[in-house]
Structures are given as C-alpha cells and as structure tokens.
C-alpha positions in Angstrom: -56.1 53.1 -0.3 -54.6 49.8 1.2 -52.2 50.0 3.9 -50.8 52.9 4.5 -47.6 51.3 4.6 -48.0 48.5 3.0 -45.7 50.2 -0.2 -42.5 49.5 2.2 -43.5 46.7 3.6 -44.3 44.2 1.2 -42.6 43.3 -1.6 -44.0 43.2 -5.0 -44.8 39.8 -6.3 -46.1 39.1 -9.7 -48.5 36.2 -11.0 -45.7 33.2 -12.4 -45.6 31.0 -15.4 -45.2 27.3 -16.3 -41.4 26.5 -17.1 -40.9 27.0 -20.9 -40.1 23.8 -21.7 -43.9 22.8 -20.0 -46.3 25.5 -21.4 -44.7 25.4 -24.8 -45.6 21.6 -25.3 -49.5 23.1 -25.2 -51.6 25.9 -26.2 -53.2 26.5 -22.6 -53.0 29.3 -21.0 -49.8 29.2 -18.7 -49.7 32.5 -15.8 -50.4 30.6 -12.1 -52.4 33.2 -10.5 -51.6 34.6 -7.1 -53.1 33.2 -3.8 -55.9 35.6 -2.1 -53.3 36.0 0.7 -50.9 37.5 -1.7 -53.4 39.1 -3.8 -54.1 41.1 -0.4 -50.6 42.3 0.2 -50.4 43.0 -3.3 -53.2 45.4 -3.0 -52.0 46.6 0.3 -49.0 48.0 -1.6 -51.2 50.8 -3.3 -50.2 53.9 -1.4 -51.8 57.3 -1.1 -50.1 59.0 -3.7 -52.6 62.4 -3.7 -52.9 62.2 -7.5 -53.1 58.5 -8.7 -51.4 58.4 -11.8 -52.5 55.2 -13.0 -55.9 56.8 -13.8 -54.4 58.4 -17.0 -52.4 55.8 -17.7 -55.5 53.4 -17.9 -58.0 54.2 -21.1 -60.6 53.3 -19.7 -60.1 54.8 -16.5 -60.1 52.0 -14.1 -60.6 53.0 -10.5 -57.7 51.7 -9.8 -56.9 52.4 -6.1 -60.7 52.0 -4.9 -60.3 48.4 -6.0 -57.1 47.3 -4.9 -58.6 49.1 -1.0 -61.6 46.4 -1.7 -59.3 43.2 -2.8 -56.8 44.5 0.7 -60.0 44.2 2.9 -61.2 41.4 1.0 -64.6 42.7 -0.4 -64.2 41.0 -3.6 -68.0 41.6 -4.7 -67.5 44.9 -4.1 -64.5 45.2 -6.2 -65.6 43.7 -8.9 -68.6 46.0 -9.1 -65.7 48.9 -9.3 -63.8 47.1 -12.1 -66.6 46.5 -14.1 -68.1 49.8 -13.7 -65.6 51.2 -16.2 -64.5 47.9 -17.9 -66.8 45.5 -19.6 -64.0 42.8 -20.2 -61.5 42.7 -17.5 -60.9 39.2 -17.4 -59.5 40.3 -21.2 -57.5 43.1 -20.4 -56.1 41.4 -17.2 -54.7 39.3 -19.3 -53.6 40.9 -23.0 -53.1 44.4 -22.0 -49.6 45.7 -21.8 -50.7 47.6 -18.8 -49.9 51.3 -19.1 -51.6 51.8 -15.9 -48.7 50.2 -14.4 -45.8 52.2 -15.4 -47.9 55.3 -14.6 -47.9 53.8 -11.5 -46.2 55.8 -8.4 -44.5 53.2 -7.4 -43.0 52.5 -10.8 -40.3 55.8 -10.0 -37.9 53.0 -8.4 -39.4 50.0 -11.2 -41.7 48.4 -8.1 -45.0 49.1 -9.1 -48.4 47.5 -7.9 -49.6 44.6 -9.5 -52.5 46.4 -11.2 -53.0 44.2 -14.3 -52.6 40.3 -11.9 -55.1 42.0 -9.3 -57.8 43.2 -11.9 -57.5 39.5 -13.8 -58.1 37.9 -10.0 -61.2 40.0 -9.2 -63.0 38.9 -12.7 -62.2 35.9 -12.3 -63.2 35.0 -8.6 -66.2 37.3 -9.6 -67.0 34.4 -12.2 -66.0 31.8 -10.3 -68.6 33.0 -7.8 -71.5 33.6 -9.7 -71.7 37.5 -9.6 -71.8 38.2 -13.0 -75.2 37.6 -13.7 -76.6 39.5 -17.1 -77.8 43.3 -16.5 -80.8 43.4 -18.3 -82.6 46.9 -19.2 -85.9 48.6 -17.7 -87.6 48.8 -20.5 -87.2 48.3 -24.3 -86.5 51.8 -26.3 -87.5 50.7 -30.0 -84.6 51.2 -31.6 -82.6 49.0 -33.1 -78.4 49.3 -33.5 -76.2 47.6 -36.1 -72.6 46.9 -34.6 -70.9 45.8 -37.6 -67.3 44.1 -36.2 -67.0 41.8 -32.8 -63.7 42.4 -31.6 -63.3 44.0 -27.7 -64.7 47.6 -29.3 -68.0 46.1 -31.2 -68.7 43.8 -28.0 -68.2 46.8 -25.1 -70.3 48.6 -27.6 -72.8 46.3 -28.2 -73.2 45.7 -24.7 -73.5 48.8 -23.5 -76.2 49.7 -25.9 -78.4 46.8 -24.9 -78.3 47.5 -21.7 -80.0 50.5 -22.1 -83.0 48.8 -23.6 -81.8 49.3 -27.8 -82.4 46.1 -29.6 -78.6 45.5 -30.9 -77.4 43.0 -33.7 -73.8 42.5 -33.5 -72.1 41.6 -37.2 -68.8 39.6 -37.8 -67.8 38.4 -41.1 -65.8 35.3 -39.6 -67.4 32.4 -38.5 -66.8 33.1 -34.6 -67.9 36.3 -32.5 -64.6 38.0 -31.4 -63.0 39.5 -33.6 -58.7 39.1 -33.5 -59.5 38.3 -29.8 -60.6 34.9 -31.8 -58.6 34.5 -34.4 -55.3 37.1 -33.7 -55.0 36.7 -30.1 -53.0 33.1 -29.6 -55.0 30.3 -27.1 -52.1 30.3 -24.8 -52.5 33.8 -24.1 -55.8 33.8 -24.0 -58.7 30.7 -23.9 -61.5 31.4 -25.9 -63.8 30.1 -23.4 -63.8 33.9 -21.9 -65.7 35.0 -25.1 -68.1 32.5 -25.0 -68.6 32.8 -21.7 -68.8 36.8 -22.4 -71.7 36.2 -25.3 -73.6 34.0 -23.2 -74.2 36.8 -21.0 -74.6 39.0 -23.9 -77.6 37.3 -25.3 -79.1 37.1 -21.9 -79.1 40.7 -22.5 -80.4 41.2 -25.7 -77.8 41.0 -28.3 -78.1 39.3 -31.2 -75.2 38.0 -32.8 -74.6 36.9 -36.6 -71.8 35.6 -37.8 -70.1 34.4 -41.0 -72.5 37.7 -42.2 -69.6 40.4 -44.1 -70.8 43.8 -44.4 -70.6 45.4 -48.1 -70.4 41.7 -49.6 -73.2 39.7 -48.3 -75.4 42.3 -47.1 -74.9 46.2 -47.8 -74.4 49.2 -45.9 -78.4 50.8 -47.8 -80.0 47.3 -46.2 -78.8 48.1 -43.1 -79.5 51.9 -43.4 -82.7 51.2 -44.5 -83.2 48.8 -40.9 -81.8 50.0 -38.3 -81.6 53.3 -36.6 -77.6 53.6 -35.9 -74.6 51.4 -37.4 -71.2 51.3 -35.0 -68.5 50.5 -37.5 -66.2 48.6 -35.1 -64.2 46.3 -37.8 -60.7 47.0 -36.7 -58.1 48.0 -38.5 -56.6 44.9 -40.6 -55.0 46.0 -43.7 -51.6 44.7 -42.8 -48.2 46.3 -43.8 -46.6 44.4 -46.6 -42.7 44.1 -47.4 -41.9 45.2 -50.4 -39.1 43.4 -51.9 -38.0 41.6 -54.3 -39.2 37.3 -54.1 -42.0 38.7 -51.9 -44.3 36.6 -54.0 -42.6 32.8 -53.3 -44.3 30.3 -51.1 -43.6 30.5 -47.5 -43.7 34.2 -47.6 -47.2 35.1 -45.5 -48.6 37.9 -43.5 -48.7 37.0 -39.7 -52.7 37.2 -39.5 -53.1 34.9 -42.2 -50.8 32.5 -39.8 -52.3 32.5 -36.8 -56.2 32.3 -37.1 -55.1 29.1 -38.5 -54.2 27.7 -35.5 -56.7 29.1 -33.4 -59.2 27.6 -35.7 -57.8 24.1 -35.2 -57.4 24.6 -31.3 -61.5 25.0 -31.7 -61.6 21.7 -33.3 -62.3 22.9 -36.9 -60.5 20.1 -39.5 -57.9 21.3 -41.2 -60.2 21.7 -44.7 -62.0 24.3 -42.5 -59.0 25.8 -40.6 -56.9 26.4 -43.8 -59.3 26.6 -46.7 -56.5 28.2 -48.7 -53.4 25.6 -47.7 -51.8 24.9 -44.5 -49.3 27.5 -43.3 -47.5 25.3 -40.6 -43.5 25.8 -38.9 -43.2 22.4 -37.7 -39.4 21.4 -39.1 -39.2 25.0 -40.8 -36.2 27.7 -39.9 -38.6 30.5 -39.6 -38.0 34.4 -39.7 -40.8 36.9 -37.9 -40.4 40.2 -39.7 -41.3 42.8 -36.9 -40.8 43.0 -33.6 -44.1 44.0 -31.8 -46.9 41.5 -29.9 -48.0 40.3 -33.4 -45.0 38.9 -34.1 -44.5 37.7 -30.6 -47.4 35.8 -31.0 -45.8 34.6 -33.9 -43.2 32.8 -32.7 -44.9 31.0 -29.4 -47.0 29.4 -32.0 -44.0 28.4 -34.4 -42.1 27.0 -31.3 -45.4 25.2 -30.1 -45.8 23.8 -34.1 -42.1 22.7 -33.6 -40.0 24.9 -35.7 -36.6 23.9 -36.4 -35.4 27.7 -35.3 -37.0 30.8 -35.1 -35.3 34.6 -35.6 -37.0 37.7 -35.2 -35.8 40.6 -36.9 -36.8 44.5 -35.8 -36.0 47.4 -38.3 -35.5 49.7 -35.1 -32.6 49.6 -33.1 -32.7 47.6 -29.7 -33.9 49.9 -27.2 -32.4 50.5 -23.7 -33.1 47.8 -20.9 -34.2 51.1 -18.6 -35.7 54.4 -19.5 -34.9 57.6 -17.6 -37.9 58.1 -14.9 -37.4 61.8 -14.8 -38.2 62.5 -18.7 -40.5 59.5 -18.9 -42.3 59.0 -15.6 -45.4 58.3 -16.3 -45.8 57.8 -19.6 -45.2 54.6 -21.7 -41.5 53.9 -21.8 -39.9 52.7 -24.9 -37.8 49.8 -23.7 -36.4 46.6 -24.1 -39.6 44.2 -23.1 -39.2 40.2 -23.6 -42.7 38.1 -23.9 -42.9 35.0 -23.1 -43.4 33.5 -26.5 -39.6 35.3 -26.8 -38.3 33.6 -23.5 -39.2 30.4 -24.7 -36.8 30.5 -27.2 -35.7 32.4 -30.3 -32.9 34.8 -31.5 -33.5 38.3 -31.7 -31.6 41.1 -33.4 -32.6 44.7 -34.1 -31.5 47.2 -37.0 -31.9 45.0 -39.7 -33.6 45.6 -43.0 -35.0 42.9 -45.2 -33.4 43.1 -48.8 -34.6 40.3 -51.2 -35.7 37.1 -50.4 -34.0 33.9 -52.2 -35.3 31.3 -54.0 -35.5 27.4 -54.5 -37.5 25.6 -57.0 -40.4 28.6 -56.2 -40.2 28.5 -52.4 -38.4 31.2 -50.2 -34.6 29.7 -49.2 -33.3 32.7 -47.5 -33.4 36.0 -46.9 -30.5 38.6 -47.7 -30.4 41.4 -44.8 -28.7 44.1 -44.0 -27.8 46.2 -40.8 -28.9 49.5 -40.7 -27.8 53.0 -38.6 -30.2 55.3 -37.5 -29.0 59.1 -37.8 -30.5 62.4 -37.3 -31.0 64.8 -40.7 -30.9 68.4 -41.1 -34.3 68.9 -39.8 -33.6 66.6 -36.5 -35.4 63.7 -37.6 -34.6 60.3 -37.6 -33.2 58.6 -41.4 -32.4 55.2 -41.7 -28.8 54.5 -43.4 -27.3 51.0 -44.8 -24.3 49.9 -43.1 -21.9 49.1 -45.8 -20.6 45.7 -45.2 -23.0 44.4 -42.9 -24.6 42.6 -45.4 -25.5 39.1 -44.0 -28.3 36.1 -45.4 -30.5 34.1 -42.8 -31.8 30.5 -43.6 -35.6 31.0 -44.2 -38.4 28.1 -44.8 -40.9 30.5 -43.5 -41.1 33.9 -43.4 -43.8 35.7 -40.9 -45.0 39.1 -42.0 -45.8 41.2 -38.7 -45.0 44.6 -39.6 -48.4 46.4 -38.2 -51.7 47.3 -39.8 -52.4 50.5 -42.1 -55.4 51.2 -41.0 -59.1 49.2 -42.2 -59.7 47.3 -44.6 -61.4 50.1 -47.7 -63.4 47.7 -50.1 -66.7 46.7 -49.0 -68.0 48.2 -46.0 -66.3 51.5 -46.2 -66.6 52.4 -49.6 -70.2 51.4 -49.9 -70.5 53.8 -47.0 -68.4 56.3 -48.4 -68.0 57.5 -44.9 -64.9 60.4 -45.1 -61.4 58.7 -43.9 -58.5 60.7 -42.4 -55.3 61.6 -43.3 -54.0 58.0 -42.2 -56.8 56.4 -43.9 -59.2 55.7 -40.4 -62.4 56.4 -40.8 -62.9 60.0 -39.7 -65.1 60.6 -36.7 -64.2 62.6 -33.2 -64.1 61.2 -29.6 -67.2 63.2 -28.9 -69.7 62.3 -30.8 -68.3 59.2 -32.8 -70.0 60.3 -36.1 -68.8 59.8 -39.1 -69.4 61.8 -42.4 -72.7 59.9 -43.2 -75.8 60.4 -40.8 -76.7 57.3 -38.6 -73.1 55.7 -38.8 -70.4 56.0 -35.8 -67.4 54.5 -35.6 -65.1 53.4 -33.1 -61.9 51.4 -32.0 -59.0 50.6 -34.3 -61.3 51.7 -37.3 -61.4 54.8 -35.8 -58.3 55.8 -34.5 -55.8 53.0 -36.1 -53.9 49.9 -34.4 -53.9 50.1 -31.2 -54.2 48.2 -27.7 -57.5 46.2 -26.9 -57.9 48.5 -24.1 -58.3 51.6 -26.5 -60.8 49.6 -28.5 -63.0 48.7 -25.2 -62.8 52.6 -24.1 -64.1 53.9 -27.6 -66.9 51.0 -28.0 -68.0 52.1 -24.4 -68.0 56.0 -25.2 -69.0 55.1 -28.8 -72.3 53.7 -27.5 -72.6 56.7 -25.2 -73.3 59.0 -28.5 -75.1 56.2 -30.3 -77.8 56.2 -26.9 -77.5 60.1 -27.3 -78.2 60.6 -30.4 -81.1 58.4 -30.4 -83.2 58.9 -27.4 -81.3 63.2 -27.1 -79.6 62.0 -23.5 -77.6 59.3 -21.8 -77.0 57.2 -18.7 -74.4 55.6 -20.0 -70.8 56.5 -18.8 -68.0 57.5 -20.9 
C-alpha cells in the first residue's frame, strides 16, 4: 500500500486539460500530466482495503496497489516493471481506457477514487522517457512461425507476447499503417500516433514482422497461410458498423463515423488528401452536423467536427439521459451507467437523449434535415424495456452532415472469415472460448473484438495476451507466458 493514511489526507487530484478554446484549435494531445510530487500523494491515497477491488475491475489485472506503493516511494523502475508485467501498452490504456478499475475502486464508495488511470499513464511514460523499455528479446528461437492477422491493441499484445517466447511472428493489417482503429479510429488529440510507432520499433527489435496494406481473404488467403505457418490469431476487430435504416439514408452527407475519421487521422500523418480520401472528402468545416449515437465513437466524432470547424454540432442518443449519480449500494463496484461528458462534448455541442431518427430530408440529392422524434421507454408484460413514440414530439434538426456512430455488429464476414469458414456465434463473433482461443478450424485462434464483439481496448489487450498464451501452448504442449 501507500500511506496508510494518505486516503484522508490528501485530496484527490486529477491530470488537467488545455482550455477548450486552446486544444480544439489543434489535434495534439491536450491532458497536462501531474508533477512527480503529486503523482506521489496520488499514490499515497491507495489504502489497504483487504480485498482490492480494482483488480476485477481491471481486464487485464493490473497490480494495481503494488504500483501505486512503488510510484509513493518513488521506485519508478520498479513500477513500471509491475505495470508492464500484466499490460503490454499502458501508455495506451492510460490514456483511452474508460478506467473501470477506478470505479471498482474503494475509494469510489464516496466518488473519490485514486487516480489509477493518470498514475499508470505517468509510470510508462517516465519509463520511456528514461530509457527502460529496452526490447525483451527471447532465449532461443522455437521454429515455429505465427500468423496474427489484424494490428489493433489485441493483434499487437499478441504478437508480442508470442515473439517473445522465441515464435517467429508476422503481424497482418490490411491498411496501410500497423494499428489497427488505434490508427485510424482512435482521434490524434486523444491519442499521438507516435506511441505506436514507438511501440513497433520495439516490436521488430523483437522479432515481429509487420506487413501492411496485405488484407487477408483478398490479397492473400486463409489456405496460403494455412499452408505456412503453424498458428493464425484472427485479431481483426469487429468493424461491421450498425447502419440506420431510414428512409433518405442513401443522400450525400449521410456517412458511417469510421469512414469519417481515419480521414483525418490519415491527413494528420501527412498523407495528401488524394491518399487520405480516395473516395471524396468527408469534411464539417461550415456544415451543421448531427452525430447519431451517443458512445466514444461518436464523441470522437464531434471533437474532430469542432476542430474541422463545424458551423454546429448536435448529438442525438436513442436512450434516455442517464442519472448524473448511480446508487453505490446496488452498483459499487461495477461499471455504473451514468451521465459521463468527454471532452470532445465539453468543447462544445448540444446533446439530447430519447430521440429516434425518422427520415432524413432532401435538397438537390444531399441530406437538408433530419425529422426526429422523442421517444418513451416503458416496461412490457414480460418486464423488459420497449421503446414508444411520443405523439407530438415530432421535431426536424438542420443537417449538412450526418455522422453514423451507432456501434459495430460484430466482424467484418466476407473475406477472411468465410474463406476460413471458422463457426461464428449466436451474435455473429467468431466462436472460440477464453481457454483455449480456438476456433472451429485447427490451427486458427481468435481473439479481441473478433472474438467476443465491441468492446474496450483494454479487453482486446487482455485476450491478445491470453490468446498467445494457448497459441505457445498448443505449439510447444506448455507455457511461460501469463494469462
């Protein structure tokens, strides 16, 4: 632990940002890290609360309370060895992750908890800043060779692991960059795109080899890579977004989120606009734009619409607006639903909840409007939640651009998956167990959002980790690797 009683002596004190009207003139990232002093308090706070409940609030099982007891005594190499021991990419999660472990938290009963997520994000990055992330190379080569077909956090923690235990590891992307939607879904001014390529520098030191702008089931099939490699990790995500089904869906100015915002990501990276938008700019500068769901995606959504200079920006949520508190004794420590504002949403937008899209209007083929309507949310016979139209709530919202963030369905199926013809479950993932990872088809695992649906990148690092795990085991019939 920290200080014994550091929990009622210090306050807690979390990592600030640049004003609104500074950060969203840039795509940088914008959070002013905490002082070491602070950071020690912070840590300090950590109490001895018997059973630390932040363990099962954390996926990967972060040892939480040993490293905040390092960062308070100010053994930083040490800590980072503990954070990295269960967490290949903290200086990711630290900062993307909604941190669960946080309202598992003890301290979270009266809404103070420690600063788990600024504390982890400070020891990986003094830990780089310092030079003790060196590459952890393997004691000896095993012969066998692994095909991780999909770079986002689950392919990479996978990849990794595996070559680190001596496998000879190719790691596939389709897109033109390693990373996955921390490349092209995950905004700049969340998170720089340095820390991948920082991340695959280290890789290669390792021994993975990456190849990208290389799609699986198009350019090269599933039988060529059965035929060379021992194992495939199908880590490709789960991008089939949720469409809106109405009618004008098919005017211009009517687009699905992640066909949005790799856009911009792509010309952040210096690409020309040819190569950033092959298919036509999709841009909100001057535009009145509506964000169609109410989750990080569309959060992300609307920092970069304010930072392309939209003329206004309204996000609409089909649920209703949830409470600004949840009650700690049904909760506690489980993931509360309730009322969260990014930053992207404090920088300025309107929100409203309970609505449902009707049609969308146009203008000389181009989206106008939408016409939307409010929405009640009753119980039915059987207990379960029914949406029902509020008569006379009908209202329209002025709409240049319309951003589709609604979720994902699960992974892409053409391609990769039905060359495979690996067996998918009931929601249309690819069907494997946390155990072993295996799919249907011999040699072929799968992990992350392919696996078990859309999720946080967290998850996906925790599966790619215990994914490798039963890749190593299955290969070599044991494993040194943690889960």
């Amino acid at each position: 632990m920290g200080k014994v009683t550091g929990f009622l002596e210090f306050d807690r004190h979390e990592r600030g940002y640049d004003k609104a009207e500074v950060r969203r003139k840039h795509w940088r990232e914008f959070v002013k890290p905490l002082p070491a002093p602070e950071l020690n308090k912070q840590a300090g706070r950590c109490m001895d609360c018997g059973i630390p409940f932040c363990h099962q609030g954390c996926p990967v099982n972060n040892l939480i309370p040993d490293w905040n007891n390092l960062v308070y005594r100010e053994q930083w190499k040490a800590a980072s060895t503990a954070l990295h021991s269960t967490n290949n990419f903290p200086e990711f999660t630290g900062r993307i992750c909604p941190a669960p472990c946080e309202a598992s938290c003890t301290l979270n009963i009266d809404d103070n908890p420690v600063t788990i997520k600024t504390i982890e994000c400070a020891i990986v990055d003094r830990a780089w800043e310092e030079g003790l992330l060196k590459p952890l190379m393997p004691s000896a080569p095993t012969g066998k060779r692994v095909a991780v077909v999909g770079s986002g956090p689950a392919g990479m923690a996978c990849a990794q692991q595996l070559a680190r235990v001596g496998h000879r590891v190719t790691l596939f992307e389709k897109s033109d960059r390693i990373g996955g939607l921390l490349r092209y879904g995950i905004p700049d001014f969340k998170m720089e795109k340095h820390l991948i390529d920082r991340r695959m520098v280290q890789m290669a030191a390792e021994g993975v080899e990456f190849r990208a702008g290389v799609n699986v089931g198009v350019d090269l099939s599933i039988d060529e890579l059965l035929a060379t490699y021992d194992a495939i990790a199908m880590t490709g995500g789960a991008e089939w977004a949720r469409d809106l089904d109405l009618p004008g869906r098919g005017l211009d100015g009517i687009h699905f989120a992640m066909d949005f915002l790799p856009q911009q990501n792509k010309r952040n990276a210096g690409d020309s606009e040819e190569r950033a938008a092959p298919g036509g700019a999709i841009l909100a500068t001057g535009k009145h734009v509506v964000v169609i769901g109410g989750g990080d995606t569309g959060s992300d959504c609307i920092g970069t619409s304010t930072r392309q200079g939209a003329a206004s920006i309204v996000q609409l949520e089909i649920l209703p607006k949830p409470p600004e508190h949840e009650n700690k004794g049904l909760v506690w420590p489980d993931w509360p639903v309730i009322l969260r504002t990014s930053s992207s949403q404090d920088e300025g937008c309107e929100r409203d909840w309970a609505v449902v899209t009707k049609r969308a209007v146009e203008s000389a083929g181009k989206v106008q409007a939408l016409e939307c309507v409010r929405v009640d949310w009753v119980k039915d016979a059987n207990g379960r939640m029914q949406m029902r139209e509020n008569p006379g709530s009908e209202f329209t919202l002025k709409a240049d651009l319309v951003l589709l963030a609604m979720g994902f369905l699960g992974p892409h199926k053409p391609g990769m998956l039905e060359q495979a013809k690996v067996a998918l479950d009931p929601r249309g993932n690819v069907k494997a167990n946390t155990l072993d990872y295996r799919s249907s088809v011999d040699k072929i695992f799968a992990a992350g959002d392919m696996r078990r649906g859309q999720s946080l990148v967290v998850w996906a690092i925790r599966e790619g980790r215990q994914c490798a795990r039963a890749i190593d085991e299955f290969l070599m019939g044991s494993s040194t690797l943690p889960r």
